[in-house]
N, C-alpha and C positions, 0 to 999 in steps of 0.2 A: 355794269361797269364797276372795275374795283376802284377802291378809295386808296388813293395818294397819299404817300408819306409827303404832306407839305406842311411847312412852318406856320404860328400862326399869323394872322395878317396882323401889321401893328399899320397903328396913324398914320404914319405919311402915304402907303400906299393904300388907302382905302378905295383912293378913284381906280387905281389901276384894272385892268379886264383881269380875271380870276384864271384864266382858262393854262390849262398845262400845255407846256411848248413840245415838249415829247411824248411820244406815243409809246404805247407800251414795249413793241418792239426795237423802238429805239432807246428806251431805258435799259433794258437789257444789254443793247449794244455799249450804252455809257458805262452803265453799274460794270461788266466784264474787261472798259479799257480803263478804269480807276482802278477798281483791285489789280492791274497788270502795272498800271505807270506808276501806283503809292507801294507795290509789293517791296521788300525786306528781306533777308535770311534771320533765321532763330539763333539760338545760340551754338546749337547744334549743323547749323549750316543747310537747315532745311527753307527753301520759300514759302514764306508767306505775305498772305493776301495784306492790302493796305487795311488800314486799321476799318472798322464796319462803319464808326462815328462820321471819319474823314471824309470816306465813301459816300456817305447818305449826305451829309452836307451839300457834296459837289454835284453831285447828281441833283441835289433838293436849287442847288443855285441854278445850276444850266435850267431843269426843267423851266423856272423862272423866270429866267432872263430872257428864255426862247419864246414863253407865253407873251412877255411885253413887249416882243418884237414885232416885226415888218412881217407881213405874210411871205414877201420876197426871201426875205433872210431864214424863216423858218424851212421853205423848199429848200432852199439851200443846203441848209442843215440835215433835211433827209437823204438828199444828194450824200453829200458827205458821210452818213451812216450809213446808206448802202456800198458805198467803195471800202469805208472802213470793216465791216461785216463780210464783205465777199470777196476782199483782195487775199484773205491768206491765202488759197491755191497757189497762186503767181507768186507771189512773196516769199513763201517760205515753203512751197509744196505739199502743206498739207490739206489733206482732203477735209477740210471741213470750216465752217464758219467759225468767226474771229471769239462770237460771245459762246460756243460751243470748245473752246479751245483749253486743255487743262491749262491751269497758270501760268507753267514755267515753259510751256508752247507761247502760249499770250504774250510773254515777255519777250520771248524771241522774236516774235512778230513785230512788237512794236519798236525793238532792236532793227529791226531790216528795214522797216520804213524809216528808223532816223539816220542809218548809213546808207539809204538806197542815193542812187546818182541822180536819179531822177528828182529834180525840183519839186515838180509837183506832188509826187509822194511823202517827199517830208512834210511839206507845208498841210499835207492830211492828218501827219501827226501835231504837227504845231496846231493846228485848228480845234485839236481834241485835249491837245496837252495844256497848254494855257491856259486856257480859261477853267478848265478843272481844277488846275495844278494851283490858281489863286484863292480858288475858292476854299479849297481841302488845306491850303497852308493858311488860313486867312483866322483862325482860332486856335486853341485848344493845342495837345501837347504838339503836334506838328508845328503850331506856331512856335513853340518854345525849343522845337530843336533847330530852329534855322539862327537861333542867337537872340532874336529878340527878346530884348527884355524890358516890356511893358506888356498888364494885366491885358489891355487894349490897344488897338490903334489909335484911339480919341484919347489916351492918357500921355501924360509928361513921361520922359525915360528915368528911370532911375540913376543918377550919379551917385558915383564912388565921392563922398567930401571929406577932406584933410583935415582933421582938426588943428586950428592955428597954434603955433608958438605963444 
């Protein structure tokens, strides 16, 4: 079995079960829709992948949060990796699975599920985007490009102070 990029355990959860919520092939399937949903253009105008930090984060929180969950919720979650991995044909026509897919395919893909008409197809991206998209803005410079300006969430905001007359 390969060893897991996972965080190390602190105190509070000590009691929690250890066990990883995604399976290898579903990490793949994660790791391919974060670099699609965090990608960028350069300066040059070329895509690129979301940042590798951001990635391993969101990938390192889902695998966790999946591990502490309901056995229910984790089927579920397979459920939802295999529609997300095997809907590009239908989506976008192309021949090939979603974590197999160059980048800027990727992107398109997850572009068609957020305009698809179909309800339930968005909500497969809302189910992937979310909880990634908190985890991978949830530190670090991504945090600091959404405007936030505290080192932390648990810190005070920094105010602008007037000096009095």
């Amino acid at each position: 079995m390969k060893k897991r990029d996972q965080a190390p355990p602190d105190a509070a959860a000590r009691l929690d079960w250890k066990r990883p919520g995604l399976g290898d092939w579903q990490r793949r399937v994660v790791v391919a829709f974060t670099e699609a949903a965090l990608a960028d253009e350069d300066d040059q105008g070329n895509l690129v992948p979301g940042s590798a930090e951001a990635c391993a984060r969101a990938v390192r929180w889902m695998d966790d949060a999946l591990g502490r969950s309901s056995s229910d919720l984790r089927r579920g979650f397979v459920l939802l990796s295999l529609l997300m991995e095997w809907l590009p044909p239908v989506m976008i026509l192309a021949p090939s699975r979603m974590s197999r897919l160059p980048l800027g395919r990727r992107v398109s893909y997850l572009e068609a599920l957020e305009s698809s008409r179909t309800g339930l197809v968005c909500m497969l991206l809302v189910a992937f985007k979310v909880p990634l998209g908190i985890a991978a803005f949830e530190e670090g410079d991504e945090l600091a490009s959404t405007g936030f300006d505290r080192p932390g969430t648990a810190s005070r905001r920094r105010l602008v102070v007037e000096a009095s007359p």
